[in-house]
C-alpha positions in Angstrom: 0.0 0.0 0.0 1.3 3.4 -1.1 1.8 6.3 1.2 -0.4 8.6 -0.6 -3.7 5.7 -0.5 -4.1 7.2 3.4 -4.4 10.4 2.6 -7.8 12.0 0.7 -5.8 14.2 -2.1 -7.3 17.3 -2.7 -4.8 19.4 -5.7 -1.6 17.5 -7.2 1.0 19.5 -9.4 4.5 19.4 -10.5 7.1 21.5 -8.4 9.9 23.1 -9.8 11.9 23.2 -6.6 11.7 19.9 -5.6 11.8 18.0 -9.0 8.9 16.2 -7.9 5.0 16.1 -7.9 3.2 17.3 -4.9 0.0 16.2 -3.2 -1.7 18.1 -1.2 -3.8 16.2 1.2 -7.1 16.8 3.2 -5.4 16.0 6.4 -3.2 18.6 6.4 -0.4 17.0 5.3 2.2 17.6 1.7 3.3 14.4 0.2 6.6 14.5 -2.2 7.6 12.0 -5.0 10.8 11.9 -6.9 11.9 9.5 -9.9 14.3 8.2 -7.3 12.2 7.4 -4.7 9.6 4.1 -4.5 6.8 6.1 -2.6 5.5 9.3 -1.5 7.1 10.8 1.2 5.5 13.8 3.7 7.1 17.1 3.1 4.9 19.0 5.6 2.3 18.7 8.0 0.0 20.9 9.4 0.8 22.9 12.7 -1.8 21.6 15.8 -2.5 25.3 16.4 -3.4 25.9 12.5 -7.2 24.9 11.3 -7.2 23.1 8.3 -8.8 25.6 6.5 -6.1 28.1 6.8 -4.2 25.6 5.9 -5.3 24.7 3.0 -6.1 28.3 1.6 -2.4 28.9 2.3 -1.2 25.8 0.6 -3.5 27.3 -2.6 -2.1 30.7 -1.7 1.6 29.3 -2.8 0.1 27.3 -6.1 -0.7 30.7 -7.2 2.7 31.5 -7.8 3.4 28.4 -9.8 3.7 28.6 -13.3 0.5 27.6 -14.7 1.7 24.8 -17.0 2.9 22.5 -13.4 -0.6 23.1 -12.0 -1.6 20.7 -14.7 0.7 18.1 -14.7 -0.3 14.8 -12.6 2.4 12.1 -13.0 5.8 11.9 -13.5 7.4 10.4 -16.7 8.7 6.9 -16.7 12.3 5.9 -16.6 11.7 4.4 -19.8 10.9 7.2 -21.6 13.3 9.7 -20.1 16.1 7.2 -21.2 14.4 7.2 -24.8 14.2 11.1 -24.7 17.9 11.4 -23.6 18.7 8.9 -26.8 16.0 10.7 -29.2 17.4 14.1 -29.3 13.9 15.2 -28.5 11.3 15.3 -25.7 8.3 15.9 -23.9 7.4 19.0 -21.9 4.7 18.3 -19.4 2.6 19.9 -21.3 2.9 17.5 -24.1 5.2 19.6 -26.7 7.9 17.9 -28.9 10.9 20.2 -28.2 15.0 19.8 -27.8 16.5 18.1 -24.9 17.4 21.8 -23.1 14.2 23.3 -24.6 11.2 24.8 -23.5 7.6 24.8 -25.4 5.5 27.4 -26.6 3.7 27.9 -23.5 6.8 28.2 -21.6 7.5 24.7 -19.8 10.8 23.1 -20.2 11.0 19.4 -21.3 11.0 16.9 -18.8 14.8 16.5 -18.5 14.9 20.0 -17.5 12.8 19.7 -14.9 13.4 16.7 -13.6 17.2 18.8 -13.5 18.8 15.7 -15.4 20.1 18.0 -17.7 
């Protein structure tokens, strides 16, 4: 059973910063995978003293300043396909555009391997 079946997930997006999809749960609580690891791990928790209201309007405070194409993206690429994209010459953004390796589609995301920071 996966980490993330406990938790009731209310938003899911790509982050930037971590390299990683975020879930952001009902119970208060931020869940983190990376290509390298086999589950989702907690990032944060919700403070005891904080409602989970204001928690959660906070937690969509931050998505706001997101770029707009990792709000939509809701799973991760597979091994597989980042090793045929290194070999290809071309990738996937999240967004779904063909573009280079180091190169970024026309509504600004870059292609997975940038992303992911694997190149």
């Amino acid at each position: 059973m996966s980490t993330l079946d406990q938790y009731t997930e209310v938003k899911r997006y790509f982050s930037p910063k971590y390299r990683g999809m975020i879930v952001i749960a009902q119970e208060g609580v931020q869940l983190l995978h990376r290509l390298e690891d086999d589950d989702w791990k907690v990032l944060r928790r919700k403070k005891e003293n904080v409602l989970i209201e204001e928690w959660l309007n906070n937690r969509k405070q931050e998505m706001a300043n997101r770029p707009a194409w990792a709000l939509d993206v809701q799973e991760l690429p597979s091994m597989e396909q980042l090793e045929e994209w290194l070999s290809d010459g071309q990738c996937e953004t999240p967004t779904g555009h063909e573009v280079e390796p180091d190169g970024h589609g026309p509504d600004g995301s870059p292609s997975w391997l940038l992303a992911l920071g694997l190149i």
